[in-house]
N, C-alpha and C positions, 0 to 999 in steps of 0.2 A: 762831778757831783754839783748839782746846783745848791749854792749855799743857801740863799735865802729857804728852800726847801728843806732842807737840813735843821736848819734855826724853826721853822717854823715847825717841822714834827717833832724835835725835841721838846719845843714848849708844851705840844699839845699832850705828847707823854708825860710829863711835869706837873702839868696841873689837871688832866684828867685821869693819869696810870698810874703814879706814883703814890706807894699808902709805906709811910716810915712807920714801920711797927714791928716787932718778933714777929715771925710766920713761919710755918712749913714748906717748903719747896718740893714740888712733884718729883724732884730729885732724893726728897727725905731729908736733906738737908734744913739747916734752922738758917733763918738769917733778918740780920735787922732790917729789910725792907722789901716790901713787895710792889713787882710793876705787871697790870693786866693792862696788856698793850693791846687786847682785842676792843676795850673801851673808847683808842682812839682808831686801832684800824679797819673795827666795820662803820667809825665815822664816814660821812661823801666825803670832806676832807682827807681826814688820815688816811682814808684806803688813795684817797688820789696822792696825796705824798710820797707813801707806803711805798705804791704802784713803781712810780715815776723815779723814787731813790733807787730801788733793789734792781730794777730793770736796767738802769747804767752803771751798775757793778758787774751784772751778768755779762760775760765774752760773747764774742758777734756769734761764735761758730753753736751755740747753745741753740736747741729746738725744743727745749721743754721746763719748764720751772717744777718740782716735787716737793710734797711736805709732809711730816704727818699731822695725821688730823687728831686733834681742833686747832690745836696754836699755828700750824701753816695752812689752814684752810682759808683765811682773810688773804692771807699774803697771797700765797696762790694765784687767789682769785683777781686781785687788783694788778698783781706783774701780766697776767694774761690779758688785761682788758687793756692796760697800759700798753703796751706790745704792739695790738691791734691799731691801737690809734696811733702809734708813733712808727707804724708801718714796719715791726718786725716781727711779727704774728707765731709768738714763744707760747705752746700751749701750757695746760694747768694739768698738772698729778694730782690727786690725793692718794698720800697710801695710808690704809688702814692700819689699825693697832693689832686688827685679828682678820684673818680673812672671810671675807662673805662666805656667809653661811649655804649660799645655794648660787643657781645659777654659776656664774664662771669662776667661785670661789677664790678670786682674786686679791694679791694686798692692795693692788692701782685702781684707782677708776680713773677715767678720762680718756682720753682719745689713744687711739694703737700706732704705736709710732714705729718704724724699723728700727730692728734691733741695733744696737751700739749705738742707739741716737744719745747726744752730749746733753747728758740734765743737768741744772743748777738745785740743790739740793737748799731748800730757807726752813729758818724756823723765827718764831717771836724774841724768846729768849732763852739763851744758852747758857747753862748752869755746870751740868759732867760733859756734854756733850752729848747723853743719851741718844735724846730724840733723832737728834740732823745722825747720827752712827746708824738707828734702825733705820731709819727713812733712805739710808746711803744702801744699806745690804738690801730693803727692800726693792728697791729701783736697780740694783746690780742682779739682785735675781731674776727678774722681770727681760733681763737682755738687754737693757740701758747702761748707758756709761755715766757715770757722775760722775764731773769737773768741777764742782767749784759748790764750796758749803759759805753759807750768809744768814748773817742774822738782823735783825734787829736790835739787839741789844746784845755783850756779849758783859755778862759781868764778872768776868776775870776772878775763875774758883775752879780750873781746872780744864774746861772742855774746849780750851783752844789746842791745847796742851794734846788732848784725847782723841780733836779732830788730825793732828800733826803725828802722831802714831800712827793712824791708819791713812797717812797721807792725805792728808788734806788740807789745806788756809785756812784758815777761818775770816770771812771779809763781814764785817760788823759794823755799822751805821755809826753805835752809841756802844760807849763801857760805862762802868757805875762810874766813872772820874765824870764821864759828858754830864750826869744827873746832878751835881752840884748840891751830893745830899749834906749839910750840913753836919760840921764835927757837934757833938754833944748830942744829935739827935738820933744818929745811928749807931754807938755807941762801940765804933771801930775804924771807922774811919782817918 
């Protein structure tokens, strides 16, 4: 992993993602701080960071990167175009939260790959583990094989745990320790 790139999308998470305040979590969960990491990764920067981190976590043997949509749709996008330029040409999934309504009423869109091709399965941030779990069954039903679940963020409440049940790593850029949220401000740390 290049560190300077490391250091640099942390920062950019920190001072454009991170809001310390009680929130609700798409998980339903409460929690003292919320990060919308899509503020820094449809940045040209962040998504080139974004790109260029997730894409040297992914193994050589990998032909596809998959997410679900909205929080893996930045990622996605940016591992695929990274890919291209760095001359290992990993296409882009989205899989859907429900399947299209007509036409090939599909969870995937993107390109038709043979089946048991090796997907990397990212998400933004990882809370139960929900999201990277559907996006893993959905890309398993599809006739893909998913090897390898990554996050962005993993903040340590559970879903590495959730990804390790159904067999899986969980490889994660950042944990809430990288965010250096201040004791007294988050009111648990």
């Amino acid at each position: 992993m290049r560190e300077k790139d490391r250091e640099n999308l942390l920062r950019l998470l920190q001072e454009r993602a991170l809001e310390v305040r009680q929130v609700v979590l798409s998980s339903g969960r409460t929690s003292d701080y919320y990060i919308d990491a899509k503020r820094v990764i449809l940045s040209p920067e962040g998504a080139c960071l974004t790109g260029r981190l997730i894409l040297n976590l992914i193994r050589p043997e990998v032909s596809a990167v998959a997410g679900l949509t909205l929080g893996a749709d930045p990622i996605v996008t940016a591992v695929a175009v990274m890919s291209h330029l760095e001359g290992r040409d990993i296409s882009g999934l989205i899989v859907r939260k429900e399947p299209k309504k007509h036409g090939t009423r599909s969870f995937i869109e993107g390109p038709s790959l043979p089946k048991g091709s090796p997907v990397a399965v990212v998400d933004d941030v990882v809370t139960s583990g929900g999201s990277l779990l559907r996006a893993i069954e959905r890309v398993e039903a599809e006739g893909y094989r998913p090897v390898q679940a990554i996050a962005i963020l993993d903040r340590r409440e559970g879903g590495r745990e959730a990804l390790q049940e159904a067999g899986f790593d969980l490889s994660a850029l950042f944990t809430r320790d990288d965010l250096r949220i201040e004791k007294g401000n988050d009111g648990d740390k």
